[in-house]
N, C-alpha and C positions, 0 to 999 in steps of 0.2 A: 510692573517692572520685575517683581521679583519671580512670579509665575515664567517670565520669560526667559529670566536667568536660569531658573530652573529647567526646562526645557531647554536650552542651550544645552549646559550640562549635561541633561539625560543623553540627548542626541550625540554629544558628542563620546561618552562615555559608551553605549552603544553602538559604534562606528569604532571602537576603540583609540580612539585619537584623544589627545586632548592641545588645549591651547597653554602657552606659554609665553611669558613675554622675559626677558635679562639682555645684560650687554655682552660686548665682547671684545675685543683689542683687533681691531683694523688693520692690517699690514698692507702698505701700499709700496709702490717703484714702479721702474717705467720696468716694460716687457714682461711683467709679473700677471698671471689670473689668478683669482679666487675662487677658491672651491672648501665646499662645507665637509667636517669631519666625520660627521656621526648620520649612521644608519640613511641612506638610500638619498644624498642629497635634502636632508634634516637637521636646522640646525643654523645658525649663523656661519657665514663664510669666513672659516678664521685662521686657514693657509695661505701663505701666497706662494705660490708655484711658479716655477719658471726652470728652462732645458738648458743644460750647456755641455759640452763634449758629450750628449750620448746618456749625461746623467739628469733624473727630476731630482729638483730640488725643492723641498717642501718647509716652511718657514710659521712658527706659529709664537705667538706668548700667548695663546688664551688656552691652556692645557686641557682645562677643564673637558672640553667641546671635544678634545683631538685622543684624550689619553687620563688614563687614571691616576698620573704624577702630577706633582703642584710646579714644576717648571715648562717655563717654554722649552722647543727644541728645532735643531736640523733635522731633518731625514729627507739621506739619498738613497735613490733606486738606480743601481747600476748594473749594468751586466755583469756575469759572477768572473769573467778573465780583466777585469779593470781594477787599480789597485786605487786607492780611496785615503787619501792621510789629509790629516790637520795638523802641520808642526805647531802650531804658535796658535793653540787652541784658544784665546781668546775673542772677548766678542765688548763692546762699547755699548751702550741705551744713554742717549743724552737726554736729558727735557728741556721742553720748550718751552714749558708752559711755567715753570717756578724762576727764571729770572737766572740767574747766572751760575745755576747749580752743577756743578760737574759732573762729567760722564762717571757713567756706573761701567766698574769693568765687573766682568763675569768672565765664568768658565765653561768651556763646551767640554763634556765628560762625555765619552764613549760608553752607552750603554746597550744593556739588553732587556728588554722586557718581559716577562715570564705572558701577560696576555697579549705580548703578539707573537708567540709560537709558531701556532695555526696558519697565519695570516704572512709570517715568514717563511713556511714549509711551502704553502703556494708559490708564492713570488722564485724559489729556489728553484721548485717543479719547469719552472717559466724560463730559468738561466737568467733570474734579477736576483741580488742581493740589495737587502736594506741596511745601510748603514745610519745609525742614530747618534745624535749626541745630544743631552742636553742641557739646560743652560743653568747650571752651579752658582750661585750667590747672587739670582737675581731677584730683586724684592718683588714684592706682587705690583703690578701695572695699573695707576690709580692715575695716571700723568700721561701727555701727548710728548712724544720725541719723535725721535730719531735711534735707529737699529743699524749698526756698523758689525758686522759679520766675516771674522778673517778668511785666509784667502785658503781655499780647498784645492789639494791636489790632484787631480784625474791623471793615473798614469803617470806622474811626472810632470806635468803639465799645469801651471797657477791659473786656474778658475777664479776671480773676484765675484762676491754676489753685488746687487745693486744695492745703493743708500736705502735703505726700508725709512718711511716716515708712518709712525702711529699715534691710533685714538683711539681712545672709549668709544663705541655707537649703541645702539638701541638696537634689540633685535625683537620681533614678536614672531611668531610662528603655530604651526602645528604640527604634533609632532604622535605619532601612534605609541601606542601603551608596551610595544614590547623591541623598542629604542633601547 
């Protein structure tokens, strides 16, 4: 058994890949897809995406996966002549699972990220701007609920996102050494 293991290992360390198992925080809603954050479709699926007036709307608590900050966040991709506000920057996480605990409010904070520069000069090159915000006094996600997300404005215009429900899942994968 262990000759085996070992030859796993070689092989896979030679392939430069390796194996990996952790969890993640599951965003689910109706009209929502998931898609993985890191390096080439690698990684647990821990966005949940979905289109409305023209903008993507991108939805995570599992930061880790998406971003080098310890908060979840929004980010939309808009085109650069669309005007993008959050008056009433708050956001709800109810749990479901501890019994009759009250919602957690949080704050959606408008940020900028110094490593997504690069990655925002493309998107600009494109006539898309990213707008971020992320999620200010939310504790780390050990619990199943519910994600209530205020209402964004495109243009003038009240966007509602969908009721998010989430969970802890399992992930295992593989994932190459220069991820």
């Amino acid at each position: 058994m262990t000759r085996t293991l070992a030859t796993v290992f070689l092989l896979a360390t030679l392939s430069g890949c390796f194996p990996y198992v952790t969890s993640y925080v599951h965003l689910d809603a109706s009209e929502v897809s998931h898609t993985q954050a890191a390096c080439s479709n690698v990684g647990p699926p821990v966005f949940a995406t979905y289109e409305r007036n023209g903008v993507r709307f991108d939805v995570t608590l599992e930061p880790g996966w998406a971003s080098r900050t310890k908060e979840g966040f929004l980010r939309l991709r808009a085109p650069q002549h669309m005007v993008i506000s959050i008056p009433e920057p708050t956001g709800y996480v109810q749990p479901t699972d501890k019994g009759d605990h009250p919602a957690l409010r949080f704050e959606l904070r408008r940020t900028e990220h110094p490593e997504n520069r690069f990655g925002a000069e493309i998107l600009k090159r494109r006539g898309v701007l990213e707008h971020r915000f992320d999620f200010v006094g939310l504790p780390p996600i050990t619990f199943s609920g519910t994600l209530r997300l205020p209402t964004v404005y495109v243009d003038g215009v009240a966007v509602t996102s969908p009721l998010f429900e989430f969970e802890r899942r399992p992930h295992a994968g593989i994932a190459p050494f220069n991820c």
